[in-house]
Structure formats: C-alpha cells, structure tokens
N, CA, C and O atoms as CSV, one atom per row, in Angstrom:
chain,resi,resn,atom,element,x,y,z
A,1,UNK,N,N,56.701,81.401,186.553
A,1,UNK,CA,C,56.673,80.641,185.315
A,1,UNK,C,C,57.078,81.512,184.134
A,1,UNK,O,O,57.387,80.953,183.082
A,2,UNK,N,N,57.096,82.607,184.212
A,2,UNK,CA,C,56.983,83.778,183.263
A,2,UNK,C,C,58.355,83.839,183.102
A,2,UNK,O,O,58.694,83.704,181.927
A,3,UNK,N,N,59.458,84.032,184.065
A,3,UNK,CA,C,60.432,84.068,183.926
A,3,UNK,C,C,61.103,83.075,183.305
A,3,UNK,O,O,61.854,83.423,182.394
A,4,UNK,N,N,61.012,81.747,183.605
A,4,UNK,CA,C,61.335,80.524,183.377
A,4,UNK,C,C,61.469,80.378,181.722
A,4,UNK,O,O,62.379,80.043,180.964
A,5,UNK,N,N,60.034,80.821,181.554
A,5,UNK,CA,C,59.875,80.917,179.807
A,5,UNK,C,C,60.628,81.949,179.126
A,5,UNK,O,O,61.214,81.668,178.081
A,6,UNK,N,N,60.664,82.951,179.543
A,6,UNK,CA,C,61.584,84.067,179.468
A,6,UNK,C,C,63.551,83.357,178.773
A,6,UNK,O,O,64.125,83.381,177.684
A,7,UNK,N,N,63.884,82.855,180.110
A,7,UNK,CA,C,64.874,81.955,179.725
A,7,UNK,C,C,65.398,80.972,179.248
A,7,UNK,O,O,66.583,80.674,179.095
A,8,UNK,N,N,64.025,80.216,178.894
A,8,UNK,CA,C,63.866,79.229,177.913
A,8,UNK,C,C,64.510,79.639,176.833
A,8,UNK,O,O,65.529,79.202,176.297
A,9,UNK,N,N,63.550,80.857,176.468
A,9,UNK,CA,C,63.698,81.333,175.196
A,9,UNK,C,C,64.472,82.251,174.582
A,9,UNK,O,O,64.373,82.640,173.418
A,10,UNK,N,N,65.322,82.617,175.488
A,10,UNK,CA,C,67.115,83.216,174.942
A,10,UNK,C,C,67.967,82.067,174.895
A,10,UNK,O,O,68.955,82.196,174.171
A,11,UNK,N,N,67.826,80.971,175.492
A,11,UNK,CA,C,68.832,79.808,174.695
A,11,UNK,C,C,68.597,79.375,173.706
A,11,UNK,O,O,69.524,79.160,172.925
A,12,UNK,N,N,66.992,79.016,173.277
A,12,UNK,CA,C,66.951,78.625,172.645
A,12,UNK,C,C,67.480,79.453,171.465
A,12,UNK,O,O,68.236,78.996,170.609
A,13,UNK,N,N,66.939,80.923,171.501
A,13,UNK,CA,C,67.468,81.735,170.522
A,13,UNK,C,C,69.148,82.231,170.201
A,13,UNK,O,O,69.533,82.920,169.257
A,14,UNK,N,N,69.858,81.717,171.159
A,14,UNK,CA,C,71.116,81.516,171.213
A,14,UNK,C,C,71.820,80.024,170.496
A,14,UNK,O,O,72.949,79.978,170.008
A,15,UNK,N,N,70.826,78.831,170.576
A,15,UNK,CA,C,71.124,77.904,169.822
A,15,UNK,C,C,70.405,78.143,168.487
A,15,UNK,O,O,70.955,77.677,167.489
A,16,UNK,N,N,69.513,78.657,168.370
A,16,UNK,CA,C,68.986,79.120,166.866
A,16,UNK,C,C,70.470,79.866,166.347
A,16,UNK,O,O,71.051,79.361,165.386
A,17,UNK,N,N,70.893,80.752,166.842
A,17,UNK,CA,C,72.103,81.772,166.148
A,17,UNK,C,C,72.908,80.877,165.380
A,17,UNK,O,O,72.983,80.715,164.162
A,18,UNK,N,N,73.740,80.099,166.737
A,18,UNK,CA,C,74.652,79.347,166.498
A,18,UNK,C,C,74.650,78.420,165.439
A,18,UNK,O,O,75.585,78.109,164.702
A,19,UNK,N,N,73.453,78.003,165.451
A,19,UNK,CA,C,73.266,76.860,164.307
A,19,UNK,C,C,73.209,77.689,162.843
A,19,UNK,O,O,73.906,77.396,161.871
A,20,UNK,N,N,72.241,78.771,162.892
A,20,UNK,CA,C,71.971,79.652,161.345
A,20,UNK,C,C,73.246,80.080,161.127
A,20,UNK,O,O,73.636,79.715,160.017
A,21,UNK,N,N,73.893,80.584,161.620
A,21,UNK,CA,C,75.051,81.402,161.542
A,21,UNK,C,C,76.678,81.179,161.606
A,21,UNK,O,O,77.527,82.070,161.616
A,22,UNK,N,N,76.879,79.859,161.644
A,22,UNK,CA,C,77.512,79.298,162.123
A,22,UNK,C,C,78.815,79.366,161.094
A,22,UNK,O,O,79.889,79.632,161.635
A,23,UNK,N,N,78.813,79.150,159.664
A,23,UNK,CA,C,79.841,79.628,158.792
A,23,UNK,C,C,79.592,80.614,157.819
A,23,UNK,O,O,80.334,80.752,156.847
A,24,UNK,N,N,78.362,81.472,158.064
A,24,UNK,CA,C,78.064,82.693,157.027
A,24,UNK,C,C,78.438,84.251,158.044
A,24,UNK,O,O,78.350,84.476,159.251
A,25,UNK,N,N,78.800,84.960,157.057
A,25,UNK,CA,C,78.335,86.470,157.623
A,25,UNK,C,C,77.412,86.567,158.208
A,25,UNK,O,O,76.553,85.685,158.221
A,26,UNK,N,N,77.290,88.085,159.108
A,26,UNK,CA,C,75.658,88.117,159.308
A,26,UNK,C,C,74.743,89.127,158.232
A,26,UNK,O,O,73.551,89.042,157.937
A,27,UNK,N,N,75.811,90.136,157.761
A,27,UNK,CA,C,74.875,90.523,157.157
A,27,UNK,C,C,75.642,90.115,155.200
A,27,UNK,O,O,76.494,90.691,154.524
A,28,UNK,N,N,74.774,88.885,154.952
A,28,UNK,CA,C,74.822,88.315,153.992
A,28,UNK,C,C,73.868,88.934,153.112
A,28,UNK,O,O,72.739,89.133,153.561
A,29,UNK,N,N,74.218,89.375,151.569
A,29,UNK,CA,C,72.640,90.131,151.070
A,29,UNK,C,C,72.106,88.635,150.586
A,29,UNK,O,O,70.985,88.817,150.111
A,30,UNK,N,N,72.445,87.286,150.519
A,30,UNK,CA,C,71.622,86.659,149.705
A,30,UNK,C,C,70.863,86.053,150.923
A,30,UNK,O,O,71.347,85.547,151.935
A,31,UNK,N,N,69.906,86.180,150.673
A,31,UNK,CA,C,68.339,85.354,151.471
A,31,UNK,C,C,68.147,83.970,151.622
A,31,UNK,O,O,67.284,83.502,150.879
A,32,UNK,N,N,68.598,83.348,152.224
A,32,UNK,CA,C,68.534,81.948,152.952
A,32,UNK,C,C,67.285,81.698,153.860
A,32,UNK,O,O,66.527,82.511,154.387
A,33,UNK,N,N,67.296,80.450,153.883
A,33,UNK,CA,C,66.343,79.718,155.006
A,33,UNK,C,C,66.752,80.042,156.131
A,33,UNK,O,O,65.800,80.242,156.884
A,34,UNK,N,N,68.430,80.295,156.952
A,34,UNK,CA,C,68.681,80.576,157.889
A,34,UNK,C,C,67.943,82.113,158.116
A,34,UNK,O,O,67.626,82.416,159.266
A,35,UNK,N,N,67.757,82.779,157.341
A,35,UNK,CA,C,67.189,84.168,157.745
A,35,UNK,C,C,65.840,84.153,158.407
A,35,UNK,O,O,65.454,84.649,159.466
A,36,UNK,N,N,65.212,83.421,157.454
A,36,UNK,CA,C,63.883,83.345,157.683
A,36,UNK,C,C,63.687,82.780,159.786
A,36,UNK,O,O,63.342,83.355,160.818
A,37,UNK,N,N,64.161,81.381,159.396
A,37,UNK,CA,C,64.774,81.254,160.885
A,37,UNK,C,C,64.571,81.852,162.220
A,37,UNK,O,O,63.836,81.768,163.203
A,38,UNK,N,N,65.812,82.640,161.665
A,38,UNK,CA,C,66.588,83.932,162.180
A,38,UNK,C,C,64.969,84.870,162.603
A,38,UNK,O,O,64.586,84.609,163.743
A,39,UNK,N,N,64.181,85.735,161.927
A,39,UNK,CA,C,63.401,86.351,161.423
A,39,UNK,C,C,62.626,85.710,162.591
A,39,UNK,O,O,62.424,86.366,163.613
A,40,UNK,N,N,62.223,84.546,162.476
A,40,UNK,CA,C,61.100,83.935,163.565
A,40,UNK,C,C,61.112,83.449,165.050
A,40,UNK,O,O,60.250,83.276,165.912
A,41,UNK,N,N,62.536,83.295,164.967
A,41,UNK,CA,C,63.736,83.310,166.313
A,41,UNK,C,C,63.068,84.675,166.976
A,41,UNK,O,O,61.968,84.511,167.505
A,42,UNK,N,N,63.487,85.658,166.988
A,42,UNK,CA,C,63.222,86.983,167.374
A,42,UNK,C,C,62.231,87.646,167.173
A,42,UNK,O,O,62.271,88.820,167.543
A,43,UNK,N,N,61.170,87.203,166.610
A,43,UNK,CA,C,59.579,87.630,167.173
A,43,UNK,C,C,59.216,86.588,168.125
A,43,UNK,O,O,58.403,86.981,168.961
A,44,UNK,N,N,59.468,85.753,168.205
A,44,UNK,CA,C,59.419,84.447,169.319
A,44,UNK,C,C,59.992,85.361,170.550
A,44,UNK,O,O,59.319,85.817,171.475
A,45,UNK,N,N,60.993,85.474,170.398
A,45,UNK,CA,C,61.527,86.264,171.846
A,45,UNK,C,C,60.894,87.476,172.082
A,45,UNK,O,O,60.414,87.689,173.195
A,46,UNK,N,N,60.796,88.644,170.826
A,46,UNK,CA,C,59.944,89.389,171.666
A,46,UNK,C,C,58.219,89.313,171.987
A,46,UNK,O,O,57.440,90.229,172.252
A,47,UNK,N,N,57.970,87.743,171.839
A,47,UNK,CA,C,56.597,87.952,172.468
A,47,UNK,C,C,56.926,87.057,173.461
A,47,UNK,O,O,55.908,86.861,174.126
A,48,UNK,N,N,57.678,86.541,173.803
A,48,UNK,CA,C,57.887,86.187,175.151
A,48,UNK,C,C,58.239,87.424,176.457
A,48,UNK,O,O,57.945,87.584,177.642
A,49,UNK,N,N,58.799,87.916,175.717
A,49,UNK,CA,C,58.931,89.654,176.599
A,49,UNK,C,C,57.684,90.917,176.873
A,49,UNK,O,O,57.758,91.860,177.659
A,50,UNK,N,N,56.767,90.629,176.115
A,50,UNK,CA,C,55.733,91.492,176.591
A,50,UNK,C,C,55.045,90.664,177.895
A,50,UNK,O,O,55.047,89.573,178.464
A,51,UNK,N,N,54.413,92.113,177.936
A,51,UNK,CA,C,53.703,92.268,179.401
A,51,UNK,C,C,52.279,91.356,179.046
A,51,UNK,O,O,51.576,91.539,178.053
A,52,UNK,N,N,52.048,90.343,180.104
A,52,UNK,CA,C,50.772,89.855,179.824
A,52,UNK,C,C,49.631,91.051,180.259
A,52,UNK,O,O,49.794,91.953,181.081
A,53,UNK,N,N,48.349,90.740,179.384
A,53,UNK,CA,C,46.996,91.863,179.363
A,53,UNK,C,C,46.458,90.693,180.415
A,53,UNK,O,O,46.512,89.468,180.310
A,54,UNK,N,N,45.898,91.570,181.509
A,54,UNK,CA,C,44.975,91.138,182.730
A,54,UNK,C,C,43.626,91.580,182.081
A,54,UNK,O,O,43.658,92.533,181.304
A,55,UNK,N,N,42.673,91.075,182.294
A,55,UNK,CA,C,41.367,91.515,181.839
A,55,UNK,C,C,40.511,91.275,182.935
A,55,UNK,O,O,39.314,91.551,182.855
C-alpha cells in the first residue's frame, strides 16, 4: 500500500507542476499562489517518502 501511495503522489505532483507552471518561469521573483501550491506539493511528497515509525 505504501508504494501505491508513493505513486499516487508523484503524479499527482507532476499534475500540480504542470498546472502551476504551465506559462510562467520557474524561478519567477514575484510570489504567486502557484508557489505556495508548489511549496505544499513537495512537503506532501516528502512525507509520503519517509520511513514509517514502528512502535
């Protein structure tokens, strides 16, 4: 299941890109909603990538 979610969540973050990014630079200095986005896109993925804690 771990994996599954794993791959869920690089498309999705691959359709997040596509959509934020779609006619801007990436590194734009003015601060958009797409950043923010962007910003929450990729803590999403990397907590899908840690190791679950067994207790």
């Amino acid at each position: 299941m771990k994996r599954q979610l794993q791959g869920i969540s690089l498309i999705l973050m691959g359709i997040l890109l596509s959509v934020c990014f779609g006619n801007e630079p990436f590194f734009d200095l003015d601060f958009a909603w797409s950043v923010i986005f962007f910003a929450v896109g990729i803590v999403g993925v990397i907590l899908t990538f840690l190791p679950e804690k067994h207790n």
